[in-house]
PDB file of the backbone (N, CA, C, O) and the ligand in Angstrom, with CONECT records:
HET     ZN  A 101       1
ATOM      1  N   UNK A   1      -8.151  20.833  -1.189  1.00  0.00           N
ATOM      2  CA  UNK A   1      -7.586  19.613  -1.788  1.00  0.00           C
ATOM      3  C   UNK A   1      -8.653  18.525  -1.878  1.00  0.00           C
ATOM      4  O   UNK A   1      -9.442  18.404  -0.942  1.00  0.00           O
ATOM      5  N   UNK A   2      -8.751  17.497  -3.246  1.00  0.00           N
ATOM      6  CA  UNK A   2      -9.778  16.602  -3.449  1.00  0.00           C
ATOM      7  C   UNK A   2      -9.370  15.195  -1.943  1.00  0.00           C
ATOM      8  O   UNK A   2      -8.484  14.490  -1.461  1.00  0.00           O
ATOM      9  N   UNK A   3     -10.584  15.527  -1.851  1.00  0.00           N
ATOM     10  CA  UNK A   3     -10.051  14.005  -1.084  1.00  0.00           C
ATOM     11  C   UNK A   3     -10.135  12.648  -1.506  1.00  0.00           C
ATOM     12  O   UNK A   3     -11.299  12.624  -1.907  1.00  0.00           O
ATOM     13  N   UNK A   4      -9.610  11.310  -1.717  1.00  0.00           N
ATOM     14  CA  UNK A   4      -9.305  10.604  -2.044  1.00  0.00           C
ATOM     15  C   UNK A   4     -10.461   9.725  -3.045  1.00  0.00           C
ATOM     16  O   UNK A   4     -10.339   8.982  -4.018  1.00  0.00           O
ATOM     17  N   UNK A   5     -11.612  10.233  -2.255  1.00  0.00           N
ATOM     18  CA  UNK A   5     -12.825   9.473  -2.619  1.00  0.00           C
ATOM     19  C   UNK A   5     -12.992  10.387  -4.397  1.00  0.00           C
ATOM     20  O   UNK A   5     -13.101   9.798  -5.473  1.00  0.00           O
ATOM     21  N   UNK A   6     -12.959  12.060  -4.169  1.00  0.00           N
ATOM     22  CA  UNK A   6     -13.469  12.468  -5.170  1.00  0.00           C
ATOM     23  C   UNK A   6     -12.366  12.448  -6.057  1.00  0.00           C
ATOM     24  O   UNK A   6     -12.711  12.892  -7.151  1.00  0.00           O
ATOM     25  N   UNK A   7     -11.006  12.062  -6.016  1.00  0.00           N
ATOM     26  CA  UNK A   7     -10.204  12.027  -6.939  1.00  0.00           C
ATOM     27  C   UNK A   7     -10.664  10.877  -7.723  1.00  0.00           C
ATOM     28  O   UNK A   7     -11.064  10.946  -8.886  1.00  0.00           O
ATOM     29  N   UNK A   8     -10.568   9.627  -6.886  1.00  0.00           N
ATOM     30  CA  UNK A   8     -11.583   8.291  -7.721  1.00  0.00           C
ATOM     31  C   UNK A   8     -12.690   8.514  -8.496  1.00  0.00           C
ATOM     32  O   UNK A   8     -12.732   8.207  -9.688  1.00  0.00           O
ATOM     33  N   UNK A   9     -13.408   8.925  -8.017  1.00  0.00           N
ATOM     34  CA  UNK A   9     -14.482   9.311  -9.113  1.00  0.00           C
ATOM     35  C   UNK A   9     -14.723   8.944 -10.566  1.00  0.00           C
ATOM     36  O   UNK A   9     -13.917   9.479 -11.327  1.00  0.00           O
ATOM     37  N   UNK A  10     -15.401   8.362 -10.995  1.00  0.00           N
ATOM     38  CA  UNK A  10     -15.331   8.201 -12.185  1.00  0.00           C
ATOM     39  C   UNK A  10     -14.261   8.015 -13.217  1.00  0.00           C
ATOM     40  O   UNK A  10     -14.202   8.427 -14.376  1.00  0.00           O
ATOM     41  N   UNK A  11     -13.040   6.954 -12.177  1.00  0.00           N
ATOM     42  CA  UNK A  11     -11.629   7.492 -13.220  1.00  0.00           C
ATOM     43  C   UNK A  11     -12.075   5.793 -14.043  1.00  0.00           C
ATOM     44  O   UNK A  11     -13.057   5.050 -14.036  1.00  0.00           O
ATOM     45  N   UNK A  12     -11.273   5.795 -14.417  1.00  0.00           N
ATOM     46  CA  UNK A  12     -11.415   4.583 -15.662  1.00  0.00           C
ATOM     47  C   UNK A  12     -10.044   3.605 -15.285  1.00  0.00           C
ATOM     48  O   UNK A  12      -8.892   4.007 -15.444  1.00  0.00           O
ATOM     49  N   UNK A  13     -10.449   2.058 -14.681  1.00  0.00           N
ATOM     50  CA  UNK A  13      -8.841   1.385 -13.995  1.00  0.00           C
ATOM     51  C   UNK A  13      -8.065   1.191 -15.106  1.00  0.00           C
ATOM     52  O   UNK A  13      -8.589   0.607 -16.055  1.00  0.00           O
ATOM     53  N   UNK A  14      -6.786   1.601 -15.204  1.00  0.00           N
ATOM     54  CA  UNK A  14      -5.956   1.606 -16.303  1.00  0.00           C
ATOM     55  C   UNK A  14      -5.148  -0.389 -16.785  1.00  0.00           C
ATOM     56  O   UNK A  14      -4.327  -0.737 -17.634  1.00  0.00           O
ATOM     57  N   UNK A  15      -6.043  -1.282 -15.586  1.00  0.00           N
ATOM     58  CA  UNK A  15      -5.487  -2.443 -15.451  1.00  0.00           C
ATOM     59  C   UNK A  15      -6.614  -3.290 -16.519  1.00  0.00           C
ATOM     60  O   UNK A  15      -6.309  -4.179 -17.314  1.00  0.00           O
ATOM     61  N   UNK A  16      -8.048  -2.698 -16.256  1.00  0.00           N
ATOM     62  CA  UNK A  16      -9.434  -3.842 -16.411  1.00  0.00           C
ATOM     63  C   UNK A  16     -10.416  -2.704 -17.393  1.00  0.00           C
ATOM     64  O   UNK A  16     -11.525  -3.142 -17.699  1.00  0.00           O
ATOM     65  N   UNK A  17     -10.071  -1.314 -17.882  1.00  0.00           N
ATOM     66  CA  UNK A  17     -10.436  -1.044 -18.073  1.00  0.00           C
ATOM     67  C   UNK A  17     -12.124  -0.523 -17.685  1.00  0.00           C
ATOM     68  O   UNK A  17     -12.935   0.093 -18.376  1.00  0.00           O
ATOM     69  N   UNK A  18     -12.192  -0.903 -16.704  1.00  0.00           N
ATOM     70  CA  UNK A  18     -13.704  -0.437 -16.248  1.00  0.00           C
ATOM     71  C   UNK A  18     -13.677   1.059 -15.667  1.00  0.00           C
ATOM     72  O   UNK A  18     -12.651   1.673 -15.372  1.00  0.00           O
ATOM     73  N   UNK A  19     -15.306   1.647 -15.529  1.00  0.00           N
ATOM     74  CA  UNK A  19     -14.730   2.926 -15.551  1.00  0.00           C
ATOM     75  C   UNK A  19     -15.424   3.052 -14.047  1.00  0.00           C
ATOM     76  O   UNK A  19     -16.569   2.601 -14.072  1.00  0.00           O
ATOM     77  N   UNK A  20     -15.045   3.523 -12.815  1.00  0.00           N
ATOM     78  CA  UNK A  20     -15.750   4.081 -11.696  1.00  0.00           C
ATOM     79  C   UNK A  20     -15.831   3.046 -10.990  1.00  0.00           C
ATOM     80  O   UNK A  20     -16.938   2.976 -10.456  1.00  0.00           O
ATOM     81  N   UNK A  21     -14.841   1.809 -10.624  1.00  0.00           N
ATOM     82  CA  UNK A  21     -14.828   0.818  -9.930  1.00  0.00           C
ATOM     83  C   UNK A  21     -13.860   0.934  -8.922  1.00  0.00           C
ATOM     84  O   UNK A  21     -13.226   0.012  -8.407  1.00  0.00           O
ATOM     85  N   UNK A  22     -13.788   2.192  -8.666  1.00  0.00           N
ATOM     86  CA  UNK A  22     -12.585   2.372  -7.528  1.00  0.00           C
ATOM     87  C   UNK A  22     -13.163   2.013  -5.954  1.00  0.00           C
ATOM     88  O   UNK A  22     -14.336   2.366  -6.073  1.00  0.00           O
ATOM     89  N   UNK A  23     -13.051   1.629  -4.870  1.00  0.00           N
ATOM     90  CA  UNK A  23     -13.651   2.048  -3.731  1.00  0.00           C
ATOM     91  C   UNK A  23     -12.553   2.460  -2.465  1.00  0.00           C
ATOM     92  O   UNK A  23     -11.592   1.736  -2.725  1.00  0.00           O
ATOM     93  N   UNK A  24     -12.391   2.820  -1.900  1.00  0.00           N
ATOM     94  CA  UNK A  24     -11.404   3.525  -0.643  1.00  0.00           C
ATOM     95  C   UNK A  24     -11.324   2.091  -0.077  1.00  0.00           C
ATOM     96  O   UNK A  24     -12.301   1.427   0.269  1.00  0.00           O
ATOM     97  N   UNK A  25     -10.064   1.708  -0.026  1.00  0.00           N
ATOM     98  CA  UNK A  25      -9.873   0.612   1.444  1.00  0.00           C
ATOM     99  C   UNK A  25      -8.791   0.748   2.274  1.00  0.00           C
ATOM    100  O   UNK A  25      -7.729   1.145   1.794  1.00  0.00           O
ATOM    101  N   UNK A  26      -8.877   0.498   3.383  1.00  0.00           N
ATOM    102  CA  UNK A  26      -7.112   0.232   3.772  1.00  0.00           C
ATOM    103  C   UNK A  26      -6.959  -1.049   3.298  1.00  0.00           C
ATOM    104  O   UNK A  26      -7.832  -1.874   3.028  1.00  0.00           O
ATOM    105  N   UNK A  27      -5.281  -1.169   3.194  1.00  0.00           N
ATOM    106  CA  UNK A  27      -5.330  -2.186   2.417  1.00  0.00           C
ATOM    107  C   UNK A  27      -3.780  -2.425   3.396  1.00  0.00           C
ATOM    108  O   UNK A  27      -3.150  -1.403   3.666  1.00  0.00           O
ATOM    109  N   UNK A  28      -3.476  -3.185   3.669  1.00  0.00           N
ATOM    110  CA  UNK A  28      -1.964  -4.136   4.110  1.00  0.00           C
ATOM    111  C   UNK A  28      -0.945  -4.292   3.053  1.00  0.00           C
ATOM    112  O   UNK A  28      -1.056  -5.306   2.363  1.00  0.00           O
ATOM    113  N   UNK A  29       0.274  -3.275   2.729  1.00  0.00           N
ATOM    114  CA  UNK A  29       1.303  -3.447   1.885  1.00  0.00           C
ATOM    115  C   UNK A  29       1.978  -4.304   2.833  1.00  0.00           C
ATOM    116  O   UNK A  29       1.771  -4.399   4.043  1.00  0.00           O
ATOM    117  N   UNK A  30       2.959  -5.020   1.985  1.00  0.00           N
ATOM    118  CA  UNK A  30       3.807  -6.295   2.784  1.00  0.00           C
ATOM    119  C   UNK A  30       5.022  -5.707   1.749  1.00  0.00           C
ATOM    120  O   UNK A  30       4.887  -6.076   0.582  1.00  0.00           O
ATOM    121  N   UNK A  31       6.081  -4.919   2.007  1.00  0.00           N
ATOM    122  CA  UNK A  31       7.371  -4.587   1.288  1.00  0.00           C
ATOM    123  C   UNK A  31       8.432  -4.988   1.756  1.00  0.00           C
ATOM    124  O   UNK A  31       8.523  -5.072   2.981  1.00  0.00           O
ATOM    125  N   UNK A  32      10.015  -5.505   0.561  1.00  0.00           N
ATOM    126  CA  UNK A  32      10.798  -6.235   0.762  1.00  0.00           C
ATOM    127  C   UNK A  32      12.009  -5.222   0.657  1.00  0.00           C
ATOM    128  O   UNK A  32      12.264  -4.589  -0.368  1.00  0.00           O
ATOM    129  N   UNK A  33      12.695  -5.147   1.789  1.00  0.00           N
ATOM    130  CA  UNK A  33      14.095  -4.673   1.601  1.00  0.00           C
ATOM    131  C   UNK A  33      15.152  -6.106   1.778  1.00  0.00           C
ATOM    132  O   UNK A  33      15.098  -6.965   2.658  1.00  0.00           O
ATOM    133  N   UNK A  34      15.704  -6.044   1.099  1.00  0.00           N
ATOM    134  CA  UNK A  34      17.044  -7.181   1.259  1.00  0.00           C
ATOM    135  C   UNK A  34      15.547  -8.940   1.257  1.00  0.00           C
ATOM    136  O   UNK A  34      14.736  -9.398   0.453  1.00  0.00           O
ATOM    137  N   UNK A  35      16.102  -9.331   2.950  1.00  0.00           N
ATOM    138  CA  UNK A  35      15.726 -10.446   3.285  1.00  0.00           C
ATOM    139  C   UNK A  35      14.451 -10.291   3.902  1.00  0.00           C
ATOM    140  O   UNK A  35      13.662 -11.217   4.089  1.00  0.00           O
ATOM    141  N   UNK A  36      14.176  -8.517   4.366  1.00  0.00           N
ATOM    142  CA  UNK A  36      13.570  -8.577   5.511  1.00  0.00           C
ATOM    143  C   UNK A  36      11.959  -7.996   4.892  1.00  0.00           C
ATOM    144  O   UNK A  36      11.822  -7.658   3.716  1.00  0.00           O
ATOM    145  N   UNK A  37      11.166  -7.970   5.598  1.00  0.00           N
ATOM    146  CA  UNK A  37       9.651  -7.210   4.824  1.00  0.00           C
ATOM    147  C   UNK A  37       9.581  -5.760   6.291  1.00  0.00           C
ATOM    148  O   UNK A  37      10.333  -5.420   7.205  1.00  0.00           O
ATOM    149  N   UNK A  38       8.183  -5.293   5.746  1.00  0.00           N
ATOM    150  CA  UNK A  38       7.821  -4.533   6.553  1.00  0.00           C
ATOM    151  C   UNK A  38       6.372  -4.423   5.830  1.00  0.00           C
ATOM    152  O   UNK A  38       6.287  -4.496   4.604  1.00  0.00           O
ATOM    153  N   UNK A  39       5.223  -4.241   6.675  1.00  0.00           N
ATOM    154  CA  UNK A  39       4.063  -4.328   6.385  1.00  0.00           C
ATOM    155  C   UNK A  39       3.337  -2.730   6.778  1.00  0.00           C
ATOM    156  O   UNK A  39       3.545  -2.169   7.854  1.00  0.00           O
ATOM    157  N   UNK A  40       2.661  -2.288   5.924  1.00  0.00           N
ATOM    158  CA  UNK A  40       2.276  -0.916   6.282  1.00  0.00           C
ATOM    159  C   UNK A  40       0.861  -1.356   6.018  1.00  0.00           C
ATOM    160  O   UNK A  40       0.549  -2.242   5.222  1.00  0.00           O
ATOM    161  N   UNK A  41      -0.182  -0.469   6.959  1.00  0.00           N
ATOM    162  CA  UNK A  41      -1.484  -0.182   5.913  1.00  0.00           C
ATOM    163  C   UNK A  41      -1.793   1.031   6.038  1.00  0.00           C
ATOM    164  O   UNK A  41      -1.768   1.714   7.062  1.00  0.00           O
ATOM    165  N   UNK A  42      -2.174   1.398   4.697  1.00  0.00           N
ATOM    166  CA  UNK A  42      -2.318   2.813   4.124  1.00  0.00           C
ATOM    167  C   UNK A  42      -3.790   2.677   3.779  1.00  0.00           C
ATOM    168  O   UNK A  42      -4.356   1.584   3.780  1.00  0.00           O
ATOM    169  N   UNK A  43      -4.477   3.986   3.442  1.00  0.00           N
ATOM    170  CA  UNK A  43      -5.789   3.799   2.892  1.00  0.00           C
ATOM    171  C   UNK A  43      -5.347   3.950   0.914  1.00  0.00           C
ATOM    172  O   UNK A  43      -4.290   4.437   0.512  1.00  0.00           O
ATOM    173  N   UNK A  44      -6.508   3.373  -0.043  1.00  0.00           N
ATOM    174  CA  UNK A  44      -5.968   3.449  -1.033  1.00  0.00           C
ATOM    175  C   UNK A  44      -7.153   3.351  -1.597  1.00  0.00           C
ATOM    176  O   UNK A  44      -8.103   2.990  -0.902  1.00  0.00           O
ATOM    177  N   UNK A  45      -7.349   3.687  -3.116  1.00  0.00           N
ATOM    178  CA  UNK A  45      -8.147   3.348  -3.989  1.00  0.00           C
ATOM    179  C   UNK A  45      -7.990   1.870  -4.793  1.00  0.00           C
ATOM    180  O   UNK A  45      -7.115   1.773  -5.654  1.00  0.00           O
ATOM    181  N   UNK A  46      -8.750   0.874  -4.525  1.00  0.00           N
ATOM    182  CA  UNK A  46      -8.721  -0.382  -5.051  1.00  0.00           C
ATOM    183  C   UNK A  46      -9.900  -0.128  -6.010  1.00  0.00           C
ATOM    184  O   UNK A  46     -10.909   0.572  -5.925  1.00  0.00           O
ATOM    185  N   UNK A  47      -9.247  -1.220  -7.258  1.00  0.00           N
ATOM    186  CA  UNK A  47     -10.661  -1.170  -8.205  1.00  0.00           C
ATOM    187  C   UNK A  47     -11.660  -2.682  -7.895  1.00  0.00           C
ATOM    188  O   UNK A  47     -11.170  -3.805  -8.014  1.00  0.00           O
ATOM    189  N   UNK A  48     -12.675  -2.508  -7.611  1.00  0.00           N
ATOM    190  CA  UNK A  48     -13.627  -3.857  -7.086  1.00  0.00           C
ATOM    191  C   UNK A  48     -13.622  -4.864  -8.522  1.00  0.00           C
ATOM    192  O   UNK A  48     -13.900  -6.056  -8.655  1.00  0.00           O
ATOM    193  N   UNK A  49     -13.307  -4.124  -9.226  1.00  0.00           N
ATOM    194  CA  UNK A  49     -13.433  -5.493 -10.696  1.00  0.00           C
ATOM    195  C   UNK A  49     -11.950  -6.487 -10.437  1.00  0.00           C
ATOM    196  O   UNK A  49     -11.956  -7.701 -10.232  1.00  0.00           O
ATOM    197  N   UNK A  50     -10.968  -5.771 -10.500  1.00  0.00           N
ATOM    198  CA  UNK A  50      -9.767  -6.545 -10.839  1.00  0.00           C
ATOM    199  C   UNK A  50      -9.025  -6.318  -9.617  1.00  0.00           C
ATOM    200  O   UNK A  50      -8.265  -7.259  -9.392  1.00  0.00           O
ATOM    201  N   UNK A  51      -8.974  -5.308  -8.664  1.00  0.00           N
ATOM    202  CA  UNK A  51      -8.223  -5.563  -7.403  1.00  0.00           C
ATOM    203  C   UNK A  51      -6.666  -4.270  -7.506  1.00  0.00           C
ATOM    204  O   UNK A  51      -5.787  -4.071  -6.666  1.00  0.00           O
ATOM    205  N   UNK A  52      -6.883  -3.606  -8.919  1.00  0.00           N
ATOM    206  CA  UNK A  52      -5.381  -2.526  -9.050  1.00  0.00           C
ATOM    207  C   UNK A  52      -6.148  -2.081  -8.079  1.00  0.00           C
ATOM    208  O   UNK A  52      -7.342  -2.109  -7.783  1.00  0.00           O
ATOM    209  N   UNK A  53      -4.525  -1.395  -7.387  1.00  0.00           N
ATOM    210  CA  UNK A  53      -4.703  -0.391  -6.266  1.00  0.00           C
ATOM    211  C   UNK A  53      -3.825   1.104  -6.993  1.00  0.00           C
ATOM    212  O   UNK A  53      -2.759   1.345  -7.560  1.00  0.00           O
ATOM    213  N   UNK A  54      -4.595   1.561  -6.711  1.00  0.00           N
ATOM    214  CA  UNK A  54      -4.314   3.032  -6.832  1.00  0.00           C
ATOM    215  C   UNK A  54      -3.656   4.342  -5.256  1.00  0.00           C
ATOM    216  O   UNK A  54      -4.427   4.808  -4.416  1.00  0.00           O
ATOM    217  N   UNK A  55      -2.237   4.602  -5.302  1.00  0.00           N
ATOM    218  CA  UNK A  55      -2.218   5.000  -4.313  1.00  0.00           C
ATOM    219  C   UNK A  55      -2.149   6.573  -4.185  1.00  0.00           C
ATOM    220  O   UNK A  55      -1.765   7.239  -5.147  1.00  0.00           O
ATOM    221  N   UNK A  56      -2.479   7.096  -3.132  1.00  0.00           N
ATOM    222  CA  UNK A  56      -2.134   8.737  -3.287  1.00  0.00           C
ATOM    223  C   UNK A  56      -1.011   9.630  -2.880  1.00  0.00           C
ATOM    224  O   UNK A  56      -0.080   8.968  -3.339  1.00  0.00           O
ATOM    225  N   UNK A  57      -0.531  10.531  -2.412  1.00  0.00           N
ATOM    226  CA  UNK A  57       0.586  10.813  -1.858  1.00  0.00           C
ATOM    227  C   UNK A  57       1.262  10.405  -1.074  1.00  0.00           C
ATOM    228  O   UNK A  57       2.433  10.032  -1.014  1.00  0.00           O
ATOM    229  N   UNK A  58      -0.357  10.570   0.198  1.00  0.00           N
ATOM    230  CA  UNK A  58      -0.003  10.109   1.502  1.00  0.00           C
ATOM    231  C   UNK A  58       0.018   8.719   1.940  1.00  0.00           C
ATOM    232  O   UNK A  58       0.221   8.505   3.135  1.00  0.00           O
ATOM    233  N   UNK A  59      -0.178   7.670   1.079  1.00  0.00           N
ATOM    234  CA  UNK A  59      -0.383   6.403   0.881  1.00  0.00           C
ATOM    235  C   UNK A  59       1.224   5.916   0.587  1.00  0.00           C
ATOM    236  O   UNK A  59       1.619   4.912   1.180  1.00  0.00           O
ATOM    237  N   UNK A  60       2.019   6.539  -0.206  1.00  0.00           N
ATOM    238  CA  UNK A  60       3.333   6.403  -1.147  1.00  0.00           C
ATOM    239  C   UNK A  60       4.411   6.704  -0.357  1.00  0.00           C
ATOM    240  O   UNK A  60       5.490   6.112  -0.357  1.00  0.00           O
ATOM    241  N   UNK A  61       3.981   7.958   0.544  1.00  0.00           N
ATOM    242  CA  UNK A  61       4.543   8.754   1.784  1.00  0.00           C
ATOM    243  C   UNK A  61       5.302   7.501   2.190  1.00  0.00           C
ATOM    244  O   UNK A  61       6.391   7.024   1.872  1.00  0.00           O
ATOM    245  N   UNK A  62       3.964   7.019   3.309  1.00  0.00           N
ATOM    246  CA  UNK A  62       3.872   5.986   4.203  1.00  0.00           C
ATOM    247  C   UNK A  62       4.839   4.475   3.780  1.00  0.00           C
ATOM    248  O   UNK A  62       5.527   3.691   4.434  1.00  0.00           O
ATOM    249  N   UNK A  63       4.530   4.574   2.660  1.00  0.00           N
ATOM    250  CA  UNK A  63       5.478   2.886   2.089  1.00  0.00           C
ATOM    251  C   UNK A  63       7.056   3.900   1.801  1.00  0.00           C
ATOM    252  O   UNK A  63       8.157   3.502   2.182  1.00  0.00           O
ATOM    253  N   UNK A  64       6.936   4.624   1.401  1.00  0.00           N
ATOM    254  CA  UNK A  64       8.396   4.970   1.410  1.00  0.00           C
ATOM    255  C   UNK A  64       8.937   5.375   2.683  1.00  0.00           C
ATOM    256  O   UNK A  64      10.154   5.296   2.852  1.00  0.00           O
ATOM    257  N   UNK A  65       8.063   5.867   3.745  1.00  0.00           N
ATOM    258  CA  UNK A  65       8.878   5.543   5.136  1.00  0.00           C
ATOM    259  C   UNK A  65       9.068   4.547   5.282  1.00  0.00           C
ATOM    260  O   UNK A  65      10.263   4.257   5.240  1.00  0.00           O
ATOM    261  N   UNK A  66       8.132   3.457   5.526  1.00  0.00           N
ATOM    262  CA  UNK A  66       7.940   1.836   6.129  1.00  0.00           C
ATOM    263  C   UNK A  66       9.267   1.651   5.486  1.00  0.00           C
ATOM    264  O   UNK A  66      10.111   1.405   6.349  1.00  0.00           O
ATOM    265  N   UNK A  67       9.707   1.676   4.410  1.00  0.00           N
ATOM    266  CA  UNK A  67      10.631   1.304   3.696  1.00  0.00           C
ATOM    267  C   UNK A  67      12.173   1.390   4.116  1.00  0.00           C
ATOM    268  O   UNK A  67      13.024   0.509   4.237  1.00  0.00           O
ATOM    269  N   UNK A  68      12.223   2.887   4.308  1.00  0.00           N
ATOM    270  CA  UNK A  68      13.296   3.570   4.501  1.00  0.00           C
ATOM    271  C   UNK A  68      13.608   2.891   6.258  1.00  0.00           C
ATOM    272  O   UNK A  68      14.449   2.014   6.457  1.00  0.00           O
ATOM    273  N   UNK A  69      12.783   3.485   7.337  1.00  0.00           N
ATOM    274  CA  UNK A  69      12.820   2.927   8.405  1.00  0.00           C
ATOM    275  C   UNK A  69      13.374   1.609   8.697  1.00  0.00           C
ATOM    276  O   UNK A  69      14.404   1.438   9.350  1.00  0.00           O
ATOM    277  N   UNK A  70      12.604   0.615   8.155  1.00  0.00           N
ATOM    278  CA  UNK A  70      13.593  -1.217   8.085  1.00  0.00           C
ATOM    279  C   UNK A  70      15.001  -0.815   7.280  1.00  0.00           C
ATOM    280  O   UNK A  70      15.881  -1.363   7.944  1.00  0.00           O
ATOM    281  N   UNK A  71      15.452  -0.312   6.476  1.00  0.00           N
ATOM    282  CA  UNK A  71      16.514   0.123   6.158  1.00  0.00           C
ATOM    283  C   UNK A  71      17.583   0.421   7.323  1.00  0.00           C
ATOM    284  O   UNK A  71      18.678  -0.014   7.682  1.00  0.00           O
ATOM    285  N   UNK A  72      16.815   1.237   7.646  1.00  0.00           N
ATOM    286  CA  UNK A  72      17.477   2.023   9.014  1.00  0.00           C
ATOM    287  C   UNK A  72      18.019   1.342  10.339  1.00  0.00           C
ATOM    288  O   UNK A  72      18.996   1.392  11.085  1.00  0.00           O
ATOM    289  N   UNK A  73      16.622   0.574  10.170  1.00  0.00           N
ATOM    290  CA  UNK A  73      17.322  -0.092  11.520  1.00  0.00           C
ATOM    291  C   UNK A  73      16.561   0.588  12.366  1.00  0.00           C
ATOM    292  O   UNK A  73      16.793   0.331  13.547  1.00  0.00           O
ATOM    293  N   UNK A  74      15.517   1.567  12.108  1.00  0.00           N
ATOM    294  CA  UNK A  74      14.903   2.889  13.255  1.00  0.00           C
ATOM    295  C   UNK A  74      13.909   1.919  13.561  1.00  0.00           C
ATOM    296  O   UNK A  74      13.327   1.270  12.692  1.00  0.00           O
ATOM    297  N   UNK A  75      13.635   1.775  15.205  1.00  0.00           N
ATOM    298  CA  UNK A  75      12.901   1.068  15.556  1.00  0.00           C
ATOM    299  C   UNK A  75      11.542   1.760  15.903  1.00  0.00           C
ATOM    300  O   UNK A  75      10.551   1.215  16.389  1.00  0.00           O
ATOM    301  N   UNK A  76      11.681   2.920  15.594  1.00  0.00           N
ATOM    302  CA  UNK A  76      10.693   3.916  16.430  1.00  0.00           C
ATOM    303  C   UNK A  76       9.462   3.487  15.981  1.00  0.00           C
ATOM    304  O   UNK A  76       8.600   3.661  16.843  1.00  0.00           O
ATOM    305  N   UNK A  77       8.933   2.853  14.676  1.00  0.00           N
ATOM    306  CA  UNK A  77       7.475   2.994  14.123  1.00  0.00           C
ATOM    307  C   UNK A  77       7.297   1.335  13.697  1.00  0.00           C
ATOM    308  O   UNK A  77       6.380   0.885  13.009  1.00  0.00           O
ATOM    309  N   UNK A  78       8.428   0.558  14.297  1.00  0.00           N
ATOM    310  CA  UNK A  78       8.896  -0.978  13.869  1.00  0.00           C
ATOM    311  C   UNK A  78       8.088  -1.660  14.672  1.00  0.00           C
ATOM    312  O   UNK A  78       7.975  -1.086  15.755  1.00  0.00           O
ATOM    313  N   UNK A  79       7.366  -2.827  14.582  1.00  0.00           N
ATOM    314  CA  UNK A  79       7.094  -3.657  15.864  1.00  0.00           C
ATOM    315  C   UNK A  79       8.098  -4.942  15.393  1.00  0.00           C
ATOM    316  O   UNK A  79       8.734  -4.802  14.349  1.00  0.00           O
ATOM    317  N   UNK A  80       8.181  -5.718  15.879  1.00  0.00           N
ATOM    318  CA  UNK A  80       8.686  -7.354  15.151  1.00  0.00           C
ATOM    319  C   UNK A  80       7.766  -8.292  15.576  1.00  0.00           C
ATOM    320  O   UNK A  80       7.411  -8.653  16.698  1.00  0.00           O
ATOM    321  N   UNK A  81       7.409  -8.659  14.307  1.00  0.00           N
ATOM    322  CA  UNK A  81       5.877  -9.843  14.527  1.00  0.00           C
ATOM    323  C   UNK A  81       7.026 -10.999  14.206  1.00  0.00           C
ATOM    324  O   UNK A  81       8.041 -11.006  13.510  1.00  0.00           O
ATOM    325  N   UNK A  82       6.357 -11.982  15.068  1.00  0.00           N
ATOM    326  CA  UNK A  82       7.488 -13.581  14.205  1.00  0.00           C
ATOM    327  C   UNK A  82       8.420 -13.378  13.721  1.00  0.00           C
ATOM    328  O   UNK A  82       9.078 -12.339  13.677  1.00  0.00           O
ATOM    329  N   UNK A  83       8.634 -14.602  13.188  1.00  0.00           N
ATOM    330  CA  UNK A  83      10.026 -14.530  11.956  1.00  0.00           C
ATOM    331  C   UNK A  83       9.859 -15.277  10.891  1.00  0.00           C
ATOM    332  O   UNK A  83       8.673 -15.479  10.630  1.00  0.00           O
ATOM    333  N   UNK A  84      10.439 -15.645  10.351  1.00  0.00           N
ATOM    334  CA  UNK A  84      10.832 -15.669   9.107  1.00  0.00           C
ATOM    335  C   UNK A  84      12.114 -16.870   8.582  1.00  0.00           C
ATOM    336  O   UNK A  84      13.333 -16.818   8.747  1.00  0.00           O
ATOM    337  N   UNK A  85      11.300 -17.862   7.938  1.00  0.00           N
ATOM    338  CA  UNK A  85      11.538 -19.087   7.571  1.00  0.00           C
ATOM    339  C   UNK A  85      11.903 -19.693   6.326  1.00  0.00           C
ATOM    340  O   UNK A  85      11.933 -18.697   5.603  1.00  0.00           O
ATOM    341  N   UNK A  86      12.117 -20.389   5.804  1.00  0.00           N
ATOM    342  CA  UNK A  86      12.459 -21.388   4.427  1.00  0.00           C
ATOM    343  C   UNK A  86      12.730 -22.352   5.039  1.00  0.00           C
ATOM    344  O   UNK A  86      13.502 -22.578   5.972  1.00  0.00           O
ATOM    345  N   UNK A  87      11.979 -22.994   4.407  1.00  0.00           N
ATOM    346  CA  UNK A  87      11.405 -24.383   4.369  1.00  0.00           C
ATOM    347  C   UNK A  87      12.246 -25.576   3.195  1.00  0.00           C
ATOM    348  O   UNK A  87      11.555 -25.713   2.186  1.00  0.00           O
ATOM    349  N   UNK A  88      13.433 -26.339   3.162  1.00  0.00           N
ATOM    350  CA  UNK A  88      13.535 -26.568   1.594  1.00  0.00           C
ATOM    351  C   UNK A  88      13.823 -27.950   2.369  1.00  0.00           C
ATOM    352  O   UNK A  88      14.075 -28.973   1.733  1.00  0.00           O
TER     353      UNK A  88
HETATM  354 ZN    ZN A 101      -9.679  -2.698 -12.627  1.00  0.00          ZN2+
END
C-alpha cells in the first residue's frame, strides 16, 4: 500500500491549482456535533500554497470516530478540555 507521502506526489491541489504542493502534517480537526465540538489530530496532506487539506482513509476513519464517539456519549477516547461560552 502507497503511503501517504507517495500518494501526494506530484498530485495537482484541486483548490489553487498548483501541482506537487502537498506536504504531510498533523493537523488539529475541531468537529461540531449539535452544540458540542470534538478535536482530533490526524496526519494529512496539506497543500503549502493555499492550505486544502487532503485526507486519507485513516485520517477520515479517525474524524468519523471522534465524531461518532461525542455522539455517544463514549467517554473512552474523550478528554474534556474547558468549556464553552457565548458571549452576547
Ligand atoms: Zn492548493
Amino acid at each position: 500500500m502507497a503511503t501517504l507521502e507517495e500518494k501526494l506526489e506530484g498530485i495537482i491541489c484541486p483548490t489553487c491549482g498548483h501541482e506537487n504542493t502537498y506536504v504531510v502534517r498533523e493537523i488539529a480537526k475541531t468537529l461540531r456535533v449539535g452544540q458540542d465540538t470534538v478535536t482530533v489530530r490526524v496526519v494529512a496532506g496539506v497543500c503549502s500554497f493555499c492550505g486544502e487539506e487532503a485526507l486519507d482513509d485513516t485520517a477520515t476513519t479517525l474524524i468519523d470516530d471522534a465524531m461518532q464517539a461525542l455522539r455517544q456519549r463514549d467517554l473512552t477516547h474523550l478528554t474534556r478540555v474547558g468549556e464553552a461560552f457565548v458571549y452576547s
